[in-house]
C-alpha positions, -999 to +999 in steps of 0.1 A: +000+000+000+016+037-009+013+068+012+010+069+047+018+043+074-010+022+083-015+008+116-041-025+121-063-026+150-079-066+153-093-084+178-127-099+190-157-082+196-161-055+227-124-057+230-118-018+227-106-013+194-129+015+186-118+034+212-081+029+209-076+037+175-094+072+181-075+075+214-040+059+192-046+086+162-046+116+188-012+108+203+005+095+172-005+129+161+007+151+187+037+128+191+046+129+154+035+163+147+025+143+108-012+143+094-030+114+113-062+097+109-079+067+115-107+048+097-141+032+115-154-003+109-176-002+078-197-026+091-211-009+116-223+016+095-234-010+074-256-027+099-270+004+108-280+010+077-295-024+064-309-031+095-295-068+101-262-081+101-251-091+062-253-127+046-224-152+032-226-133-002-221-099+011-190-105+030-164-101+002-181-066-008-180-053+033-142-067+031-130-050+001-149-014+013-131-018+043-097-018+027-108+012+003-113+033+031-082+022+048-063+031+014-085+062+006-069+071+041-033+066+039-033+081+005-040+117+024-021+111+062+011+102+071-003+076+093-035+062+095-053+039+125-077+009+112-106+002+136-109-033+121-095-045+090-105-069+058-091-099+083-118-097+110-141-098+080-125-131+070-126-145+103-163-137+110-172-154+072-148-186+086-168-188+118-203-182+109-202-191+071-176-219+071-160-198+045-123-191+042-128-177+011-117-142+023-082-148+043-063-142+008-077-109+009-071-103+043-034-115+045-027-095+012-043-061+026-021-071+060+012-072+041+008-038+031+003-022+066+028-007+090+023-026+123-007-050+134-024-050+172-041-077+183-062-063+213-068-082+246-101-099+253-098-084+291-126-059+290-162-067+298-183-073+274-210-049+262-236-048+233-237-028+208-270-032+184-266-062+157-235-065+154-222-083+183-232-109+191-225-117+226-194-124+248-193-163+241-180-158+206-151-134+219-125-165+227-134-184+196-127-155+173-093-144+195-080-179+187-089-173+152-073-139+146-047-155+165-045-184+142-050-163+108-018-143+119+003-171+124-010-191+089+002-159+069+031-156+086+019-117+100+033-100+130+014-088+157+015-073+191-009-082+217-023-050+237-038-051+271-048-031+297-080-005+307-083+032+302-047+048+290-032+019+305-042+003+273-031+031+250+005+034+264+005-007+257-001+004+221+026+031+219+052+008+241+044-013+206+046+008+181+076+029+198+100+015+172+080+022+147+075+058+154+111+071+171+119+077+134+092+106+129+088+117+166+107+150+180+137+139+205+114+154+234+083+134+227+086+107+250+094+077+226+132+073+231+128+068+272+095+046+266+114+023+241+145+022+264+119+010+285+107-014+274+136-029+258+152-030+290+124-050+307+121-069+272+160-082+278+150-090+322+128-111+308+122-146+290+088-161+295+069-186+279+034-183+281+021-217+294-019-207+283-014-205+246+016-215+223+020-175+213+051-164+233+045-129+228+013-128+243-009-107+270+006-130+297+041-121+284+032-085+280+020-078+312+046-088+331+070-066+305+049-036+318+054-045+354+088-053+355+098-019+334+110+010+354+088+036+361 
C-alpha cells in the first residue's frame, strides 16, 4: 500500500478497538507532529444501515470497502489507525459461514500495513446493536485472529490493559516504529528504552497459549519496566 503508514487494530468483539484507535490517532498525532487519521469499521455503518447483520454473499463486498477506506486514508495522512481490517471480516465469514474464502484478501491487505495489534479480550463485554453478538463468541474468534496471523506468517503485538493503561500498551508497541518521525522530546526514546530494558529482564513462555508474545508475556513486561 503507498502513502502513509498504516497501523491495524484486530481483535474480538467489545475488545476496545474503537476506542483505541481514536484515542491511538490523537497521540500519534501530537507525538509525530504528521497528518493522522484513523478509519471506523464499515460494518457498523453498514448494519446500521441495512438493519441486520449481512449474509455469506455480502461479505467479500464489506471486506474489500473496508480496505478502500483504509487506502483512501493513507493516501491523504502520514499515518493512519484501522478500527478493524479486511481480516476480522474473513474470520467472521470462517466462523459463521464456514468460509475461508476471504483470508487471501485479508493477508494481502495485512502485508501492506505498518504494524498490526491484536487487542486483549480483558474488557467486559458490552452490546452494541446487531453486530455483536455476545461475549461467548469473543475467545473463539481471538484464537482465530490468532490463528490467521500465524498461517500468513503476519506479526502482531498483543495489547492489554483499561483506560490509558491500554493506550501506552499500544505506543510501548509501536515505539520503534514511530522514534523515526517523533521530536527527541516526545517521550518515545525513554519509553522504548523501556521497554527494551524489561524486554531483555525477561524470558517467559506463556504456558496458556503457544504465542510467546502474548498478554501473559506482555503484562509482566509492563510490570517489570522502570517507572
Amino acid at each position: 500500500m503507498s502513502g502513509g503508514r498504516v497501523i491495524a487494530i484486530v481483535g474480538a468483539e467489545s475488545t476496545g478497538k474503537t476506542t483505541l484507535a481514536r484515542a491511538l490517532a490523537e497521540r500519534i498525532a501530537a507525538l509525530t507532529g504528521q497528518p493522522t487519521t484513523w478509519v471506523g469499521e464499515w460494518l457498523r455503518e453498514w448494519c446500521a444501515r441495512e438493519g441486520r447483520t449481512p449474509r455469506a454473499d455480502e461479505q467479500a463486498a464489506i471486506a474489500a470497502e473496508q480496505q478502500r477506506r483504509i487506502a483512501e486514508a493513507a493516501a491523504a495522512h502520514a499515518w493512519v489507525v484501522a478500527d478493524t481490517t479486511p481480516l476480522m471480516t474473513a474470520v467472521y465469514s470462517e466462523l459463521l459461514f464456514d468460509d475461508r474464502s476471504l483470508h487471501g484478501l485479508a493477508a494481502q491487505a495485512h502485508r501492506g500495513y505498518a504494524s498490526t495489534l491484536l487487542t486483549a479480550v480483558d474488557l467486559p463485554w458490552e452490546p452494541d446493536g446487531l453486530q455483536r453478538d455476545g461475549p461467548h463468541v469473543r475467545a473463539p474468534v481471538d484464537r482465530l485472529v490468532r490463528r490467521a496471523l500465524l498461517d500468513h506468517g503476519l506479526a502482531w503485538s498483543v495489547v492489554g490493559g483499561t483506560g490509558e493503561a491500554r493506550v501506552e500498551a499500544a505506543l510501548d508497541a509501536l515505539a520503534p516504529l514511530l522514534r523515526a518521525h517523533a521530536a527527541p522530546d516526545a517521550g518515545l526514546f525513554t519509553r522504548l528504552a523501556r521497554r527494551e530494558a524489561a524486554q531483555a529482564a525477561w524470558t517467559w513462555v506463556c504456558r496458556d497459549c503457544d504465542v510467546p508474545d502474548c498478554e501473559h508475556a506482555a503484562r509482566r513486561l509492563r510490570e517489570a519496566a522502570p517507572r
